[in-house]
N, CA, C and O atoms as CSV, one atom per row, in Angstrom:
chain,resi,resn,atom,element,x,y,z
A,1,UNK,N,N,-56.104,-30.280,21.749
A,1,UNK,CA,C,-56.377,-29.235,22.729
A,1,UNK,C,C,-56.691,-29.875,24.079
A,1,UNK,O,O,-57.496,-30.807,24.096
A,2,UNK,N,N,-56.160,-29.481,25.139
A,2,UNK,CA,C,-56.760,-30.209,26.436
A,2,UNK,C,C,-58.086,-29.564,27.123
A,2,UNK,O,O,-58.601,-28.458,26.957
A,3,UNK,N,N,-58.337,-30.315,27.694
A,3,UNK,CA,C,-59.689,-30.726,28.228
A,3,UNK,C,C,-60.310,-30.252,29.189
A,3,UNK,O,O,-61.503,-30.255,29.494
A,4,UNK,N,N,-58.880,-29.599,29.921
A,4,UNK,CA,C,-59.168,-29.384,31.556
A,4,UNK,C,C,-58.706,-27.867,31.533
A,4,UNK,O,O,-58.281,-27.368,32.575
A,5,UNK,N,N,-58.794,-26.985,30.148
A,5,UNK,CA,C,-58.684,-25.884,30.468
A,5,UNK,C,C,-59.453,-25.109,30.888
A,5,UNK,O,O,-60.414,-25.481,30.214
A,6,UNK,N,N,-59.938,-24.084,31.632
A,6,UNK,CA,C,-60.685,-24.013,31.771
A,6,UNK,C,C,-61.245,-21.873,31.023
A,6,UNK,O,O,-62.268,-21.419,30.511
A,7,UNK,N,N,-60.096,-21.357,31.343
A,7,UNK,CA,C,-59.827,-19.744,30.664
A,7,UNK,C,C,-58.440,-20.262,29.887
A,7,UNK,O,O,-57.511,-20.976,30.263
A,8,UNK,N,N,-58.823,-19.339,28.207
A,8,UNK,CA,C,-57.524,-18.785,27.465
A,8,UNK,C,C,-56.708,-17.889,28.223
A,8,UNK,O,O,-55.503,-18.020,28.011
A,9,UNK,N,N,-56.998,-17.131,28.939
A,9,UNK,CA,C,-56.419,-16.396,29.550
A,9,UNK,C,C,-56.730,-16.094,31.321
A,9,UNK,O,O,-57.808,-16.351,31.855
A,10,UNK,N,N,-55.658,-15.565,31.962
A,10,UNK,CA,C,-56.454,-15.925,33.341
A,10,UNK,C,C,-55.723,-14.791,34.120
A,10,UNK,O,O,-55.106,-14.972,35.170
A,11,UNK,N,N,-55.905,-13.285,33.307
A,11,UNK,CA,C,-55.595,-11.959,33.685
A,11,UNK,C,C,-56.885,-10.810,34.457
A,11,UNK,O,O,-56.837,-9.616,34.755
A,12,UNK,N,N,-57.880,-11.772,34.562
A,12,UNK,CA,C,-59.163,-10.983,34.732
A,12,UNK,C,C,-59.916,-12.444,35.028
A,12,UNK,O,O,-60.057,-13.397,34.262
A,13,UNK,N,N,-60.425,-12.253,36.646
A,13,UNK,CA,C,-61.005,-12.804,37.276
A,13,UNK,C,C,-61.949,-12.636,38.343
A,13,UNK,O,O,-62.006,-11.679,39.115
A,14,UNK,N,N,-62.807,-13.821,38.315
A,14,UNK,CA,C,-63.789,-13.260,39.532
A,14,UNK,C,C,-63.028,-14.469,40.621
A,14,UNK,O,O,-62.562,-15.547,40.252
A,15,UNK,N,N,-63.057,-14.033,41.786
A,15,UNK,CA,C,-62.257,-14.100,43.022
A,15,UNK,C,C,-62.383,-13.499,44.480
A,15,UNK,O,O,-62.419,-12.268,44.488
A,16,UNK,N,N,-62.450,-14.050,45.584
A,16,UNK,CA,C,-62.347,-14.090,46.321
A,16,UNK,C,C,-61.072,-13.268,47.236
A,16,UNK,O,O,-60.171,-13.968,47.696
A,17,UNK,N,N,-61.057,-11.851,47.452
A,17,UNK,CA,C,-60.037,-11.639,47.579
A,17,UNK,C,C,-59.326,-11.737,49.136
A,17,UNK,O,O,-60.036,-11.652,50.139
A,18,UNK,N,N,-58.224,-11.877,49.200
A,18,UNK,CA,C,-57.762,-11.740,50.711
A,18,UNK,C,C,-57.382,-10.586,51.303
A,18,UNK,O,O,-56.933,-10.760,52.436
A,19,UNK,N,N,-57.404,-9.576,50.962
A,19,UNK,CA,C,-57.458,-8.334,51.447
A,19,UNK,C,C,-57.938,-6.850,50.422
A,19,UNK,O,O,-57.466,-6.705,49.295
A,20,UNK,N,N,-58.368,-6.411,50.688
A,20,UNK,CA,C,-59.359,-5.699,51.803
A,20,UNK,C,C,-60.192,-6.730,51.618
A,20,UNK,O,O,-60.358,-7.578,50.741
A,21,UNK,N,N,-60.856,-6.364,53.027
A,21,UNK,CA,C,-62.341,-7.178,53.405
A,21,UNK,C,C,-63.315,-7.197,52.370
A,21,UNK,O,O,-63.964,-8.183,52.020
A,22,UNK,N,N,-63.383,-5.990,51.878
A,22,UNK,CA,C,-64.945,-5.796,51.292
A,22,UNK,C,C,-64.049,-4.484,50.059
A,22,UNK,O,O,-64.038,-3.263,50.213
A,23,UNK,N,N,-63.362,-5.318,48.856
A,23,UNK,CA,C,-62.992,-4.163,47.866
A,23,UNK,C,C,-64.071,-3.840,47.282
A,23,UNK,O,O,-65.127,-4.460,47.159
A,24,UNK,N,N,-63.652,-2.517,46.814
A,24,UNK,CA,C,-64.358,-1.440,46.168
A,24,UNK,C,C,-63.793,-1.520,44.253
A,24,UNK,O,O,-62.873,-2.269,43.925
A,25,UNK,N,N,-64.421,-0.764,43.376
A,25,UNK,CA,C,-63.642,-1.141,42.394
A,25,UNK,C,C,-63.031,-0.216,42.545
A,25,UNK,O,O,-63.367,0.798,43.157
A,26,UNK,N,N,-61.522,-0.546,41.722
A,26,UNK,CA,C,-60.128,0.801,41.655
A,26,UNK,C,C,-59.187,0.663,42.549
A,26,UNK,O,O,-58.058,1.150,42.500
A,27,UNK,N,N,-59.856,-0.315,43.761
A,27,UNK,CA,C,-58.836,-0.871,44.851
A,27,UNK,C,C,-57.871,-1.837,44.485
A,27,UNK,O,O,-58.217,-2.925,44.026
A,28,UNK,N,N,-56.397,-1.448,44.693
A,28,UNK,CA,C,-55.755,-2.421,44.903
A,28,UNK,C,C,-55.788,-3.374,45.673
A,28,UNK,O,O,-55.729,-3.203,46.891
A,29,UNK,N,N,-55.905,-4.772,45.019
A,29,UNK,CA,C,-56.680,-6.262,45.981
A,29,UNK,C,C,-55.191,-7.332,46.194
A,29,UNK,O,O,-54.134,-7.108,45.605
A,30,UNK,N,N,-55.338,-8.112,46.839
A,30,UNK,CA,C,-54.643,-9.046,47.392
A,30,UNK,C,C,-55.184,-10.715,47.521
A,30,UNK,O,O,-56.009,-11.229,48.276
A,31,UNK,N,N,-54.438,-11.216,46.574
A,31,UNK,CA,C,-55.247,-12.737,46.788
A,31,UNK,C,C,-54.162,-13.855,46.734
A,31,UNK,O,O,-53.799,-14.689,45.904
A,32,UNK,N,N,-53.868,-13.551,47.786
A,32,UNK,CA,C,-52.441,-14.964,48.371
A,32,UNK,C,C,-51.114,-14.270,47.879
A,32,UNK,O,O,-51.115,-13.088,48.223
A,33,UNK,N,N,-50.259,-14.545,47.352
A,33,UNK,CA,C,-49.526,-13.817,46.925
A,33,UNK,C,C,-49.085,-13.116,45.410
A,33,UNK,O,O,-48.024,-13.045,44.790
A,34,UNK,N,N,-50.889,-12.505,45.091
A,34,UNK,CA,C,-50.802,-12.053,44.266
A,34,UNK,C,C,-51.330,-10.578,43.699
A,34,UNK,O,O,-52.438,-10.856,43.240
A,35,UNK,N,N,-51.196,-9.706,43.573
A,35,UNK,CA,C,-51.276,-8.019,43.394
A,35,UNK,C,C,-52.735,-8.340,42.750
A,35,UNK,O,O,-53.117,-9.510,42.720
A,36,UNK,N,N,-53.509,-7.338,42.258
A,36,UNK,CA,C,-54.458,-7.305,41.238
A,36,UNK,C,C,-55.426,-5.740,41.559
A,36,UNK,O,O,-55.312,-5.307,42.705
A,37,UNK,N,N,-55.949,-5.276,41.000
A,37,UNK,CA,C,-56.844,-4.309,40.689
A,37,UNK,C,C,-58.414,-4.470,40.641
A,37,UNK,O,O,-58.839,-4.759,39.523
A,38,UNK,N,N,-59.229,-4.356,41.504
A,38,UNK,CA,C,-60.590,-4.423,42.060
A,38,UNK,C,C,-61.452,-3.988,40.731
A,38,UNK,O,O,-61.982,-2.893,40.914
A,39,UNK,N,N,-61.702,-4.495,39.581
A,39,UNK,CA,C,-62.986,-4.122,38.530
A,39,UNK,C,C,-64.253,-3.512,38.613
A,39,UNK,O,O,-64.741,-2.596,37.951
A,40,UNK,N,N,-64.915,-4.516,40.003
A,40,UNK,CA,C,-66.148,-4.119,40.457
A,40,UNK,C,C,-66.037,-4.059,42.078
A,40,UNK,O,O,-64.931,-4.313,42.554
A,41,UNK,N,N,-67.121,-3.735,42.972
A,41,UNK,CA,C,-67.501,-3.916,43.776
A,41,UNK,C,C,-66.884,-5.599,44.078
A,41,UNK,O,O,-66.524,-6.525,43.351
A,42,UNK,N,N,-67.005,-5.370,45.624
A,42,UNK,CA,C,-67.507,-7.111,45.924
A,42,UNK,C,C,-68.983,-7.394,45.721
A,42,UNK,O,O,-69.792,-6.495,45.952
A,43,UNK,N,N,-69.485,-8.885,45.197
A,43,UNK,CA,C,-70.566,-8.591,45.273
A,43,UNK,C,C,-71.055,-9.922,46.194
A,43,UNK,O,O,-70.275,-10.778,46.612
A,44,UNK,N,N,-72.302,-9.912,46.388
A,44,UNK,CA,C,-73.002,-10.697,47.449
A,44,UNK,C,C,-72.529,-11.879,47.651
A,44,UNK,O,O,-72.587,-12.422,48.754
A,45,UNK,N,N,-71.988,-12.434,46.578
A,45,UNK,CA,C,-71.121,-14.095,46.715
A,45,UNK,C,C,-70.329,-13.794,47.015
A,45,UNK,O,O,-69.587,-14.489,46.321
A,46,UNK,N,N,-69.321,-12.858,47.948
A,46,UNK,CA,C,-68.316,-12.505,48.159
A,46,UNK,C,C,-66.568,-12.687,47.082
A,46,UNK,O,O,-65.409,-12.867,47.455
A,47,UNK,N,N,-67.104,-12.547,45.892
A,47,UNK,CA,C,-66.465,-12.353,44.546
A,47,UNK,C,C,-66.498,-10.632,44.235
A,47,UNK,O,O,-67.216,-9.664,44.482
A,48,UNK,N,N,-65.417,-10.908,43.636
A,48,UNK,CA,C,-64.888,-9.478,43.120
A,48,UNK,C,C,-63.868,-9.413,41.732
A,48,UNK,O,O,-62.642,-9.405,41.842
A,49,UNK,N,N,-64.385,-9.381,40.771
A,49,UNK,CA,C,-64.008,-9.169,39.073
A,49,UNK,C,C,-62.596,-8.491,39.594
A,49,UNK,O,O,-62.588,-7.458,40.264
A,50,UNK,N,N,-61.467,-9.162,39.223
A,50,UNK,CA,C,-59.813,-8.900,39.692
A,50,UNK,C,C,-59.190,-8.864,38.080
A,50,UNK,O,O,-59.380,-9.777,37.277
A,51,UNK,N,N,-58.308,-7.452,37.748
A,51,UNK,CA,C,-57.724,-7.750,37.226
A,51,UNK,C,C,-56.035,-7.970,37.837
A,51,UNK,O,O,-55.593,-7.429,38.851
A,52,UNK,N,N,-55.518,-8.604,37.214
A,52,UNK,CA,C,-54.119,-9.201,37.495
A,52,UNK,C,C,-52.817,-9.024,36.809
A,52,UNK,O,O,-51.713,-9.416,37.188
A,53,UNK,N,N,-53.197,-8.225,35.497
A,53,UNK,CA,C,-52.418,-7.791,34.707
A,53,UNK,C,C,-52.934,-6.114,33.967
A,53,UNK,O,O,-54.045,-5.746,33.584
A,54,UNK,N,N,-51.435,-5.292,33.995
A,54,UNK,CA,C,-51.797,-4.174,32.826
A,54,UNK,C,C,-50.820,-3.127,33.983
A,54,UNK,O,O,-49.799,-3.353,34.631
A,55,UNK,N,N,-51.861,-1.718,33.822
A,55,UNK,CA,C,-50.952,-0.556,34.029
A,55,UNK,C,C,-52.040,0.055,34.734
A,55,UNK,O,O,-53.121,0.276,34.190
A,56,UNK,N,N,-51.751,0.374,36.099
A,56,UNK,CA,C,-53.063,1.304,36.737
A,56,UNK,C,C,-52.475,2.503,38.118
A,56,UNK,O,O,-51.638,2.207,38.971
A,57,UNK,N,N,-53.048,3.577,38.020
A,57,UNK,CA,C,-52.959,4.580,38.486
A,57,UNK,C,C,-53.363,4.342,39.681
A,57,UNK,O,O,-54.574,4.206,39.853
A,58,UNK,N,N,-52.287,4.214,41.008
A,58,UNK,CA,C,-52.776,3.864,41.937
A,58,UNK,C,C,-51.790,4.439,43.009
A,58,UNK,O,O,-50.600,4.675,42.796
A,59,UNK,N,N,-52.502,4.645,44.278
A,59,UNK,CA,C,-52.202,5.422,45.470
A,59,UNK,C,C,-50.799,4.760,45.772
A,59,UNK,O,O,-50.703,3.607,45.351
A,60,UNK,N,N,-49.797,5.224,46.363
A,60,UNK,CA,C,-48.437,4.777,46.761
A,60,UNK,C,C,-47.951,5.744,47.712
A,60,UNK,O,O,-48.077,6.966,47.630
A,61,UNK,N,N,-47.426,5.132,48.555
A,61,UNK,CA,C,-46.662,6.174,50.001
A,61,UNK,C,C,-45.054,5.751,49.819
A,61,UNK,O,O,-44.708,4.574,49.716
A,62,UNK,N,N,-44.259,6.706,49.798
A,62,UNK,CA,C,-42.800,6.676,49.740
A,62,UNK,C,C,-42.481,6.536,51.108
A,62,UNK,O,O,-42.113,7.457,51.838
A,63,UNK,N,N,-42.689,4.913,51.552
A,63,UNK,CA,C,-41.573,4.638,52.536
A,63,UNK,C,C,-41.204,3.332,52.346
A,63,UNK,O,O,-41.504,2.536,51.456
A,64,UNK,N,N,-40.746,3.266,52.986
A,64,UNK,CA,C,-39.525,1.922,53.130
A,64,UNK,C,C,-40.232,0.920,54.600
A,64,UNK,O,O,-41.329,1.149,55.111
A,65,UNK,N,N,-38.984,-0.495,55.163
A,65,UNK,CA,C,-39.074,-0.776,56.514
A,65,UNK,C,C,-38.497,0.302,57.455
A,65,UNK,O,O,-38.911,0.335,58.614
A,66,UNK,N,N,-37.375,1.368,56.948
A,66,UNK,CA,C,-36.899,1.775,57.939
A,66,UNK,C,C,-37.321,3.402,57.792
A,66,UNK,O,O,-36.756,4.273,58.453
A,67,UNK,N,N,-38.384,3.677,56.839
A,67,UNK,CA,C,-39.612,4.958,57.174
A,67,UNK,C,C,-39.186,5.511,56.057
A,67,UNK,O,O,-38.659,4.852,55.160
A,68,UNK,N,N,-39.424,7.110,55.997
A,68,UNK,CA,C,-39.457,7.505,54.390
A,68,UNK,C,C,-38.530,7.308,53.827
A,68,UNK,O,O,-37.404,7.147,54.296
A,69,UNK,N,N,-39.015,7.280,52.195
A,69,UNK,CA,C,-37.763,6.951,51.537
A,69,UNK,C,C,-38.237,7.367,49.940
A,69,UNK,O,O,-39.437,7.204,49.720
A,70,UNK,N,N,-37.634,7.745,49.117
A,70,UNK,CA,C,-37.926,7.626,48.261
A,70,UNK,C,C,-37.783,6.821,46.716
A,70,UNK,O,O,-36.689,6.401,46.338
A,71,UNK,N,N,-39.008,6.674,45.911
A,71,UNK,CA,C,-39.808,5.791,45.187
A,71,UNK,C,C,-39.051,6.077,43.588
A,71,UNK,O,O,-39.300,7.152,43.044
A,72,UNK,N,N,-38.342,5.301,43.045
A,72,UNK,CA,C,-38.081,5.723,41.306
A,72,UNK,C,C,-38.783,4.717,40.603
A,72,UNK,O,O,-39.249,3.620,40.911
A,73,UNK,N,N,-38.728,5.414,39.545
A,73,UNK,CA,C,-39.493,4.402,38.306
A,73,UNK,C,C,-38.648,3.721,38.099
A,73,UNK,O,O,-37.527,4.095,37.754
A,74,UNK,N,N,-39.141,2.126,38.327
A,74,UNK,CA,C,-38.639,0.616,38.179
A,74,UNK,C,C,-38.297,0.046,39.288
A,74,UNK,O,O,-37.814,-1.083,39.364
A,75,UNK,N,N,-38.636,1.150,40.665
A,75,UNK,CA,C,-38.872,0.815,41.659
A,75,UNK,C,C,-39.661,-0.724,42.410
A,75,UNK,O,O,-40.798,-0.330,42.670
A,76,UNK,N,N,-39.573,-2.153,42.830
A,76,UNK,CA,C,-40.792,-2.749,43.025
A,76,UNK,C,C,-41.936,-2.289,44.240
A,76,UNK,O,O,-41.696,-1.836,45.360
A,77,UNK,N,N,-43.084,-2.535,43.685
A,77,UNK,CA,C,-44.074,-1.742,44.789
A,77,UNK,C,C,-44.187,-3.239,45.688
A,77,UNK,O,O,-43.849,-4.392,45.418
A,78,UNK,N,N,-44.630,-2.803,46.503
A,78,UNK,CA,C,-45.164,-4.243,47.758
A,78,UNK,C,C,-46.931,-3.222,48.231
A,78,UNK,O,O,-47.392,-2.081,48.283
A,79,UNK,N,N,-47.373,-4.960,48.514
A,79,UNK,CA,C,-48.934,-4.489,49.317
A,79,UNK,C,C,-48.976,-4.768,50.731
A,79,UNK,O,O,-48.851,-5.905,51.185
A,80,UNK,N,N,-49.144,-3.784,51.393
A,80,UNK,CA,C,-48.722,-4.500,53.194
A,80,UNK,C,C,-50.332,-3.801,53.195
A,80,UNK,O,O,-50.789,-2.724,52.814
A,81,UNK,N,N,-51.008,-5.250,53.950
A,81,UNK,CA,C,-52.175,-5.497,54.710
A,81,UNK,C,C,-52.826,-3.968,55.492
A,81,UNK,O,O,-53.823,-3.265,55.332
A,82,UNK,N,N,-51.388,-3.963,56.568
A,82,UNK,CA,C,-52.234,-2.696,57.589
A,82,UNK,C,C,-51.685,-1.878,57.427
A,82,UNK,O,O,-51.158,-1.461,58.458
A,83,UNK,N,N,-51.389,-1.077,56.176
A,83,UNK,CA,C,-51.034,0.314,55.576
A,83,UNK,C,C,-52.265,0.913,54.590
A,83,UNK,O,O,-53.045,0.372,53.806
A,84,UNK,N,N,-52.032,2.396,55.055
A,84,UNK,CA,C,-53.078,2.763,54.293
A,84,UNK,C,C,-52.126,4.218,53.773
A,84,UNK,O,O,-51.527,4.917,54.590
A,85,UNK,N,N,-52.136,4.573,51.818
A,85,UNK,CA,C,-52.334,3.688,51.468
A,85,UNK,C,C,-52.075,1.895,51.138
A,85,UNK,O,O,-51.267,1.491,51.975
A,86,UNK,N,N,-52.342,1.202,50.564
A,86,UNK,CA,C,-51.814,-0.351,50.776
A,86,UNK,C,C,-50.413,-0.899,50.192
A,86,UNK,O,O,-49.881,-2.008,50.240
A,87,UNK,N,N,-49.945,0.627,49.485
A,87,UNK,CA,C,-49.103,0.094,48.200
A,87,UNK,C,C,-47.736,0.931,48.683
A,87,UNK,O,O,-47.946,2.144,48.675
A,88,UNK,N,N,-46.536,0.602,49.056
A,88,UNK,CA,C,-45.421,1.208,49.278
A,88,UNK,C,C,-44.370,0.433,48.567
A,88,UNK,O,O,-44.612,-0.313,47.619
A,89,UNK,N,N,-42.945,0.690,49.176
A,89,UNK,CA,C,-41.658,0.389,49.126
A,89,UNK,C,C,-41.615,-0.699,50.133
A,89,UNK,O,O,-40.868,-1.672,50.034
A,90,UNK,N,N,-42.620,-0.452,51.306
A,90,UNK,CA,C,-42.047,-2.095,52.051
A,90,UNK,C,C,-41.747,-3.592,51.651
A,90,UNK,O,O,-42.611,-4.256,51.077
A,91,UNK,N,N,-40.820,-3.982,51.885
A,91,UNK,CA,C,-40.369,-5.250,51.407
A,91,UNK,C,C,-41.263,-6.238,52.217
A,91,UNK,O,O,-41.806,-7.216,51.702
A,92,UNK,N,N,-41.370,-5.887,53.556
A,92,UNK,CA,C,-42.368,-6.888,54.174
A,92,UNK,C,C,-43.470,-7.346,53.736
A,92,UNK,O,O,-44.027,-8.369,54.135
A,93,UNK,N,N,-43.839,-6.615,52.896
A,93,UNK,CA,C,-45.456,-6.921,51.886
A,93,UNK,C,C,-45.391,-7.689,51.112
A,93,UNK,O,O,-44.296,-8.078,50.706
A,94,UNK,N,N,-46.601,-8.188,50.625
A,94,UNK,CA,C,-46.058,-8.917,49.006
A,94,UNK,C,C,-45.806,-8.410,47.642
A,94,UNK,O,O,-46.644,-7.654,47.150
A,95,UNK,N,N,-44.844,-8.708,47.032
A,95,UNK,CA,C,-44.996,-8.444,45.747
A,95,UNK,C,C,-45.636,-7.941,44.669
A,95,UNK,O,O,-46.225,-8.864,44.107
A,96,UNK,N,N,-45.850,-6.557,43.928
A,96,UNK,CA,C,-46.907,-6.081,43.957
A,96,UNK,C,C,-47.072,-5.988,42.299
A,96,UNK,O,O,-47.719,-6.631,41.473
A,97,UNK,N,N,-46.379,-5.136,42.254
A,97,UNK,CA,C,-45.621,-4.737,40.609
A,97,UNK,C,C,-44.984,-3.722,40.603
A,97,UNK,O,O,-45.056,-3.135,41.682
A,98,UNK,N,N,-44.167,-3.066,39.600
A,98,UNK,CA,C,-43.420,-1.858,39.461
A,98,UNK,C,C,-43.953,-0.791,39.519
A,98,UNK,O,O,-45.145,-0.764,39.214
A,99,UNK,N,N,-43.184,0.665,39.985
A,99,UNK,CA,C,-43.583,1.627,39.651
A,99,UNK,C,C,-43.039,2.374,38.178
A,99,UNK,O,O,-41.989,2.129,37.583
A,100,UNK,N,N,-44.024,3.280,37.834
A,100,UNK,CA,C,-43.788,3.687,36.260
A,100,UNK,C,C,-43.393,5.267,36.741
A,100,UNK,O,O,-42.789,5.833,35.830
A,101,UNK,N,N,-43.594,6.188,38.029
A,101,UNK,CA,C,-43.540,7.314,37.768
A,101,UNK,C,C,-42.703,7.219,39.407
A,101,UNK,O,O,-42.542,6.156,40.006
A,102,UNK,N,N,-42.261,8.530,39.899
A,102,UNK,CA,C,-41.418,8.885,40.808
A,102,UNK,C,C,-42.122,8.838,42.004
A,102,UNK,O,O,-43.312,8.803,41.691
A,103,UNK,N,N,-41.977,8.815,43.488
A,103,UNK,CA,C,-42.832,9.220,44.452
A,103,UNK,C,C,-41.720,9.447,45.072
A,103,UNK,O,O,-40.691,8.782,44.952
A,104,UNK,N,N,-41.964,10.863,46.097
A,104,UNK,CA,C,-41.115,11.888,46.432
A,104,UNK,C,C,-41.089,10.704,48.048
A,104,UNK,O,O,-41.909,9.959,48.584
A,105,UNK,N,N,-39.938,11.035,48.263
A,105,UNK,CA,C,-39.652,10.235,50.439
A,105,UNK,C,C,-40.767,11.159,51.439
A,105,UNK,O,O,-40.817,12.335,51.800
A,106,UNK,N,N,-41.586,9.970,51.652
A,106,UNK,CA,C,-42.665,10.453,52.526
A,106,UNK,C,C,-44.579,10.963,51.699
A,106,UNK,O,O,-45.766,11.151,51.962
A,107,UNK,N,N,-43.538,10.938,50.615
A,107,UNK,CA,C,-44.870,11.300,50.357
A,107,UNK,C,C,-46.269,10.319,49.709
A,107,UNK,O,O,-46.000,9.123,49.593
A,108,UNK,N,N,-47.526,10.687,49.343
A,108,UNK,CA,C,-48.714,9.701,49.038
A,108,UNK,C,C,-48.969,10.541,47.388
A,108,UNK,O,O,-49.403,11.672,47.170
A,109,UNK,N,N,-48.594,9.676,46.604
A,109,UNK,CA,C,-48.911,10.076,45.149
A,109,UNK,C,C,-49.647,9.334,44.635
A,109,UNK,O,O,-49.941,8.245,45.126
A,110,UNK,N,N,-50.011,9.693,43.746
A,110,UNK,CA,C,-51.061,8.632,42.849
A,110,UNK,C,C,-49.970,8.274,41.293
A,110,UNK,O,O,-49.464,9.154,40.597
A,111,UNK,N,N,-49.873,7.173,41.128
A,111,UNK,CA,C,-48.924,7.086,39.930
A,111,UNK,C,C,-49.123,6.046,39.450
A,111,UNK,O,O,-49.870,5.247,40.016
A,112,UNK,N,N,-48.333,5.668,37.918
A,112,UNK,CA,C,-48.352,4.259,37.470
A,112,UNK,C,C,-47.705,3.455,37.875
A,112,UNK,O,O,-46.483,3.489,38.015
A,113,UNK,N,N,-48.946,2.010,38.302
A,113,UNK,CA,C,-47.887,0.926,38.136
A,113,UNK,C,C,-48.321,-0.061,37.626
A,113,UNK,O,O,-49.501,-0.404,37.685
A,114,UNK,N,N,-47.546,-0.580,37.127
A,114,UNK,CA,C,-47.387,-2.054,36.608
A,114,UNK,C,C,-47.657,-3.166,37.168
A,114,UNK,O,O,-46.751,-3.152,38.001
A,115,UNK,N,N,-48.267,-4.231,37.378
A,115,UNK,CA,C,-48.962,-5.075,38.228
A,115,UNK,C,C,-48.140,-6.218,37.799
A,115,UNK,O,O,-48.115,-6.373,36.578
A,116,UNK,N,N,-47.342,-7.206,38.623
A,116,UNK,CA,C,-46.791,-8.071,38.108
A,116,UNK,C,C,-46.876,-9.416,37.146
A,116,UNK,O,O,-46.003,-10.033,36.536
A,117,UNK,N,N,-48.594,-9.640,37.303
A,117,UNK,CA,C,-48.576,-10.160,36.258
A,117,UNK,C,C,-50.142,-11.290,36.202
A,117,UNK,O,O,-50.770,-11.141,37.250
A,118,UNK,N,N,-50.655,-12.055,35.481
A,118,UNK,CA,C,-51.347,-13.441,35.520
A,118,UNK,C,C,-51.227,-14.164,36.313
A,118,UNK,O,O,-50.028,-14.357,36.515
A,119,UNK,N,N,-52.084,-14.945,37.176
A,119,UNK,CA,C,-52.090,-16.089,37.827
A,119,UNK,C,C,-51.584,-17.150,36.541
A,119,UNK,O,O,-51.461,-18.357,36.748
């Protein structure tokens, strides 16, 4: 067994996130170029319990770079920084995970998605 492992698994973490400033739990988080789901609060060490893998019900706006558009299941989601909500169709964002349910062009749904995956 090696030595220098340090987690069996490394789908749920405490972390430092790079966007939002100050997550909340239920927020979709951002930590370099990687999607994840806010567990807890941030807390005073500026850590925040991230999960990184699974299926979560989360805010999505049907647009695109070139404005509304609409969202199908197996769609990839992206996280762009200065959108609110954080989770669209823009390609300019990073990589986020899939969508599981439809979002109409233009519109802000709450739906499943799929988070791409483990650090």
């Amino acid at each position: 067994m090696a030595t220098n492992q340090i987690f069996d698994e490394g789908d749920d973490l405490s972390v430092a996130c790079t966007d939002p400033a100050t997550p909340a739990a239920g927020d979709p988080v951002r930590l370099g170029q990687l999607g994840g789901v806010a567990q807890t609060a941030e807390r005073s060490d500026g850590n925040t319990s991230v999960s990184f893998e699974g299926v979560f019900k989360l805010s999505v706006k049907g647009v695109n770079g070139s404005g509304n558009t609409a969202i199908a299941a197996g769609d990839t989601i992206f996280y762009v920084d200065a959108d609110t909500p954080k989770l669209s169709a823009k390609a300019t964002g990073v990589k986020y995970g899939t969508a599981l349910d439809p979002v109409t062009s233009g519109a802000t749904t709450t739906i499943r998605v799929r988070l791409n995956g483990a650090v």
